[in-house]
Chimera marker file (.cmm) of the C-alpha trace (Angstrom):
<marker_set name="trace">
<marker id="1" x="0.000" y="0.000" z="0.000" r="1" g="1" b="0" radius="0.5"/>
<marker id="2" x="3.120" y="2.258" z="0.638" r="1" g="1" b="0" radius="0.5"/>
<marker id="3" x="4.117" y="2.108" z="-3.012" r="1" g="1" b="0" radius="0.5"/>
<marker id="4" x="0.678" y="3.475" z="-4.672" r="1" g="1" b="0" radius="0.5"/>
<marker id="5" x="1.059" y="6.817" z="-2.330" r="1" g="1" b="0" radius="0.5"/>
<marker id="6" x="4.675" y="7.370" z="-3.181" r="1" g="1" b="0" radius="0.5"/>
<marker id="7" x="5.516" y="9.637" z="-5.245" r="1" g="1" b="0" radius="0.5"/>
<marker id="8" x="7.931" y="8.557" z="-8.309" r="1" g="1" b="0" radius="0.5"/>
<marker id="9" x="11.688" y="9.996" z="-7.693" r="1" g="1" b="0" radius="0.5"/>
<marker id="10" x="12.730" y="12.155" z="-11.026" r="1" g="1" b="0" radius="0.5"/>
<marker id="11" x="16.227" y="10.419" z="-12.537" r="1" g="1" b="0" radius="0.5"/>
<marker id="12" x="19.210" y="12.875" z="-11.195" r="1" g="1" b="0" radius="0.5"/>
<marker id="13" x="20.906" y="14.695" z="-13.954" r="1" g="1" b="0" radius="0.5"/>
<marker id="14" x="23.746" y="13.482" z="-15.717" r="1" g="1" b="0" radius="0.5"/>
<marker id="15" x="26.972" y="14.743" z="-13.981" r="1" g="1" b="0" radius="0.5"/>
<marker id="16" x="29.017" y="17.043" z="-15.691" r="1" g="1" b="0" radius="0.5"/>
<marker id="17" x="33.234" y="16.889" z="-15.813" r="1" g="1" b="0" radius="0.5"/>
<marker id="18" x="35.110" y="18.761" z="-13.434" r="1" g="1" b="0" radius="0.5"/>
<marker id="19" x="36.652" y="22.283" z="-14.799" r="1" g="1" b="0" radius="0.5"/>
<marker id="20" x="40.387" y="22.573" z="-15.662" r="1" g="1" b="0" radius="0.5"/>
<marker id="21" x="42.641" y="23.413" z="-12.712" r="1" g="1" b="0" radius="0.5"/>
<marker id="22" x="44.340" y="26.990" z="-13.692" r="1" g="1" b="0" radius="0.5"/>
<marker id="23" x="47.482" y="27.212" z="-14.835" r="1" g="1" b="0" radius="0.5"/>
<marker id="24" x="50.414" y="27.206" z="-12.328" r="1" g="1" b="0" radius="0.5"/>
<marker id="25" x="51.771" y="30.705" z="-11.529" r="1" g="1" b="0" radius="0.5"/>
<marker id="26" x="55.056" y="31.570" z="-12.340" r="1" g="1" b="0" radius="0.5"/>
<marker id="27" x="57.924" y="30.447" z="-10.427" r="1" g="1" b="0" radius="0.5"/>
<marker id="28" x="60.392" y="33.442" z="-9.392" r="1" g="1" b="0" radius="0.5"/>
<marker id="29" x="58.574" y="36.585" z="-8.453" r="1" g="1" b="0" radius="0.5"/>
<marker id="30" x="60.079" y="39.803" z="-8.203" r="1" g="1" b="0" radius="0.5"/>
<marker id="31" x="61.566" y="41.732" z="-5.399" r="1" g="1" b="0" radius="0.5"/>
<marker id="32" x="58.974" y="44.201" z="-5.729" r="1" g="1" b="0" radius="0.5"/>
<marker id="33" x="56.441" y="41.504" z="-5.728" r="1" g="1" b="0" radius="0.5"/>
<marker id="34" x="57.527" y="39.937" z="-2.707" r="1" g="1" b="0" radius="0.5"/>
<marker id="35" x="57.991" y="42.924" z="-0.755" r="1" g="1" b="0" radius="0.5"/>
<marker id="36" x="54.156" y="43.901" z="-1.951" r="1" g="1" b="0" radius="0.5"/>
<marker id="37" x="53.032" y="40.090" z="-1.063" r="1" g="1" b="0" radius="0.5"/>
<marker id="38" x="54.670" y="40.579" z="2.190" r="1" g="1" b="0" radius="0.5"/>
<marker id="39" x="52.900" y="44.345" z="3.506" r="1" g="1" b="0" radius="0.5"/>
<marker id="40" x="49.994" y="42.466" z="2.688" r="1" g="1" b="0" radius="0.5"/>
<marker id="41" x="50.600" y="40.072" z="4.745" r="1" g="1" b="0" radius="0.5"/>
<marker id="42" x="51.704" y="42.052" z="7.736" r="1" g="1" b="0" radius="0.5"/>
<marker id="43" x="48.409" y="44.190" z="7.381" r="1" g="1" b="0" radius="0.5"/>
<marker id="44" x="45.966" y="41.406" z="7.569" r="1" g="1" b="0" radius="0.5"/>
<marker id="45" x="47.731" y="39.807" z="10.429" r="1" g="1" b="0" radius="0.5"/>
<marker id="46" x="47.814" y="43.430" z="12.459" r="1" g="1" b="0" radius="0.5"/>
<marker id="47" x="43.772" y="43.551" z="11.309" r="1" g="1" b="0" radius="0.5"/>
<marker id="48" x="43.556" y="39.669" z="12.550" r="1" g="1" b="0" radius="0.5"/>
<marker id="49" x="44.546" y="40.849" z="16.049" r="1" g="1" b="0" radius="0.5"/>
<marker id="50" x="42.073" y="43.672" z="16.604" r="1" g="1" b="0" radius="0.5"/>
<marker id="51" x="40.508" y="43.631" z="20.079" r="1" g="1" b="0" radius="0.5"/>
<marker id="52" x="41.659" y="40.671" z="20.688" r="1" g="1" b="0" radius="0.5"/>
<marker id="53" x="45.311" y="42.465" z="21.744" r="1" g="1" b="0" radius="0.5"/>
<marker id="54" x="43.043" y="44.771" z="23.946" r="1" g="1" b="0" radius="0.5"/>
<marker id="55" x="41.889" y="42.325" z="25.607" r="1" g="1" b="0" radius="0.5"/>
<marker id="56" x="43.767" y="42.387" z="29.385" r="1" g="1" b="0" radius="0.5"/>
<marker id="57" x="41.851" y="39.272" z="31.066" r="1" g="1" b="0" radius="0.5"/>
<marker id="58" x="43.162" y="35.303" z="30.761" r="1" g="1" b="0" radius="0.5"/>
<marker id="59" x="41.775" y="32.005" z="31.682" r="1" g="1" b="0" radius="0.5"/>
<marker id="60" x="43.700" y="32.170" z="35.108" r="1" g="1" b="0" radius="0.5"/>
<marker id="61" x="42.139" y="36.086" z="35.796" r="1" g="1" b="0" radius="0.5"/>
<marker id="62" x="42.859" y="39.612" z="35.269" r="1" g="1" b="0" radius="0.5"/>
<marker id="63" x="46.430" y="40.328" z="34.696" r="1" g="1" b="0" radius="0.5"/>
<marker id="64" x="46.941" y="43.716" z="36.569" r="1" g="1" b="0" radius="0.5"/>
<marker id="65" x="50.674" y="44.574" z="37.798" r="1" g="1" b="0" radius="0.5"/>
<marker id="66" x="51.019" y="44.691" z="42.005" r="1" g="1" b="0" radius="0.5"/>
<marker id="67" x="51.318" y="48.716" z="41.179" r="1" g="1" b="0" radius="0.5"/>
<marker id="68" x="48.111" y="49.295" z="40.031" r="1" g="1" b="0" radius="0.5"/>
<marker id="69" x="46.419" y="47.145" z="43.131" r="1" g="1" b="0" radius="0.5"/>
<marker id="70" x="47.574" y="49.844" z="45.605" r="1" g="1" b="0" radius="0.5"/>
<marker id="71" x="45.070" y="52.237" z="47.408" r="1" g="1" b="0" radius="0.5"/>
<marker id="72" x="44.815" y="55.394" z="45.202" r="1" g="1" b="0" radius="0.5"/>
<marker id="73" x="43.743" y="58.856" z="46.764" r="1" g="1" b="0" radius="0.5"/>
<marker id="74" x="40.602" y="59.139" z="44.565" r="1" g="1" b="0" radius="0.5"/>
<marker id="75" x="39.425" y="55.253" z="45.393" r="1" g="1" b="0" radius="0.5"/>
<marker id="76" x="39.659" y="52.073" z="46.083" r="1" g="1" b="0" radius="0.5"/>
<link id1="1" id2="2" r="1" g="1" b="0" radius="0.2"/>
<link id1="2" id2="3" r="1" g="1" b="0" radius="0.2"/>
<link id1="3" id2="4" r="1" g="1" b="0" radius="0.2"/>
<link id1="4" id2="5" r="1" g="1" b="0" radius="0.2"/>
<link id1="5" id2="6" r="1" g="1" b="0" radius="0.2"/>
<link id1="6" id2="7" r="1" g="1" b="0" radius="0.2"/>
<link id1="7" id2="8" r="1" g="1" b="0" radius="0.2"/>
<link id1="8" id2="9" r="1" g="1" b="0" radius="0.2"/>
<link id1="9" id2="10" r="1" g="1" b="0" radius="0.2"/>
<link id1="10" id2="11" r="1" g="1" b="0" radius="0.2"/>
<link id1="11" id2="12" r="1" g="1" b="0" radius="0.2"/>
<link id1="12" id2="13" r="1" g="1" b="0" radius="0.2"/>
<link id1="13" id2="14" r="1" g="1" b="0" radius="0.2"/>
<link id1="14" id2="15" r="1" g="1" b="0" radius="0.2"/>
<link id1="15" id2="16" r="1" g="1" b="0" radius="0.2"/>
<link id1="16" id2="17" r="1" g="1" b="0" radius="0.2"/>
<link id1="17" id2="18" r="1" g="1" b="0" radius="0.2"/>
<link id1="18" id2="19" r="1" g="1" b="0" radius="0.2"/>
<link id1="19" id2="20" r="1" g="1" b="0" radius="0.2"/>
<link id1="20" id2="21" r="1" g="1" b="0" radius="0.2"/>
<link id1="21" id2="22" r="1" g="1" b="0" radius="0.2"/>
<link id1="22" id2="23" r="1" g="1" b="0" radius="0.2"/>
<link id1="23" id2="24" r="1" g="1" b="0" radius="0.2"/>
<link id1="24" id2="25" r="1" g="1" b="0" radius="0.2"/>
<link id1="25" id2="26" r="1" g="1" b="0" radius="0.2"/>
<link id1="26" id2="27" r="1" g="1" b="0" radius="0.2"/>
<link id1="27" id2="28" r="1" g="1" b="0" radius="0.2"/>
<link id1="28" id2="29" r="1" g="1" b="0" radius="0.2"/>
<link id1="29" id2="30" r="1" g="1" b="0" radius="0.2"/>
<link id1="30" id2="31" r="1" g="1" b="0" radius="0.2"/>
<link id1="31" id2="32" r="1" g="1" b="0" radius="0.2"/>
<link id1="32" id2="33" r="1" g="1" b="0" radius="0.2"/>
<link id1="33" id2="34" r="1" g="1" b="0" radius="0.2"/>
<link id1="34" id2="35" r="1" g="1" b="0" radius="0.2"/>
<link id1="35" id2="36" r="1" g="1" b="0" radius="0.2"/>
<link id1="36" id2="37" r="1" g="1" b="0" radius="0.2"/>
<link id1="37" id2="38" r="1" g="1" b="0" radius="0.2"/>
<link id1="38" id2="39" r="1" g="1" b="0" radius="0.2"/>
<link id1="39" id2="40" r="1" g="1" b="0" radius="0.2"/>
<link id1="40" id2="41" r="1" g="1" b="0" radius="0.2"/>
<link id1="41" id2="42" r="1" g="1" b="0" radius="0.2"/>
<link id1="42" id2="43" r="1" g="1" b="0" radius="0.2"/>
<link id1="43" id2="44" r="1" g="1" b="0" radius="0.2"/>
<link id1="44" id2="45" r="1" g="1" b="0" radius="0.2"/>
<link id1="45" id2="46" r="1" g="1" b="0" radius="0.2"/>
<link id1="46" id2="47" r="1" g="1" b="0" radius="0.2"/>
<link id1="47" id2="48" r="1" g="1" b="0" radius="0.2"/>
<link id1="48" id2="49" r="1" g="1" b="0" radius="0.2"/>
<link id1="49" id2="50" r="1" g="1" b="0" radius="0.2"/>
<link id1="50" id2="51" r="1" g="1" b="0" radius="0.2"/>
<link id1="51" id2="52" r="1" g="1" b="0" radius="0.2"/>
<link id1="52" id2="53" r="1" g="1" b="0" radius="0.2"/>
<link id1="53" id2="54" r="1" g="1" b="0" radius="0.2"/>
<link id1="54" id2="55" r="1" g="1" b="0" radius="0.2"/>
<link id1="55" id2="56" r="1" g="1" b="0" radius="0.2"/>
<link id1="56" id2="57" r="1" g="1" b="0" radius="0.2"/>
<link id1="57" id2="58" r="1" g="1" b="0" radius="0.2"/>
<link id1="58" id2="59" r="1" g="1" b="0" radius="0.2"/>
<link id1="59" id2="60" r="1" g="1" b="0" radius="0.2"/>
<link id1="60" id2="61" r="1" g="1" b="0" radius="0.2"/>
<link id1="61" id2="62" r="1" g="1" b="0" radius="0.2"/>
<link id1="62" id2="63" r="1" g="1" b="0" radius="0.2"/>
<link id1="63" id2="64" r="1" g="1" b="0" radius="0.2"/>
<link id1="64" id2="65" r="1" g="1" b="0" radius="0.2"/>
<link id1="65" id2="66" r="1" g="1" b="0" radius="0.2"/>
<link id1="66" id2="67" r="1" g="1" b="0" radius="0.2"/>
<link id1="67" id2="68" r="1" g="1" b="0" radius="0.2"/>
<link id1="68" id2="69" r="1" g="1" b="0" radius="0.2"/>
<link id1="69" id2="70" r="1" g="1" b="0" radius="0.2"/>
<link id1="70" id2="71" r="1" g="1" b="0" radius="0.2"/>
<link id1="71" id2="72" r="1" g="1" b="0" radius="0.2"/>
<link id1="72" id2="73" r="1" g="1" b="0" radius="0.2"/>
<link id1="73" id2="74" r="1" g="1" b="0" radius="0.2"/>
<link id1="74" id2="75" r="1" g="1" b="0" radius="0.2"/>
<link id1="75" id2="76" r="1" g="1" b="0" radius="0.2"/>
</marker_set>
């Protein structure tokens, strides 16, 4: 009884070839190049960071310097 209120599954399409891998890029770069490929670099890993660097807490606490625990004349 299953089979009369099933509906019939449509054949998948046929699958089509995989596209060409590009071309390999060129072996010896430039100075100019690498010095370019290399700012690049340095700016997305100084963007990576962001807050994160601002950040002054840790698993084990706040990391606060035995200085800045002292009584202060304005507070606590």
């Amino acid at each position: 009884m299953g089979s009369i209120f099933k509906p019939k599954m449509p054949t998948p399409p046929p699958v089509q070839p995989l596209p060409e891998p590009p071309p390999a890029a060129p072996a010896e770069m430039s100075d100019e190049e690498k010095e370019k490929i290399s700012k690049e670099q340095a700016a997305i890993e100084r963007r990576r960071r962001g807050r994160k660097s601002t950040i002054l807490t840790s698993p084990l606490g706040i990391q606060e310097s035995e200085e800045s625990k002292l009584k202060t004349l304005l507070g606590e």
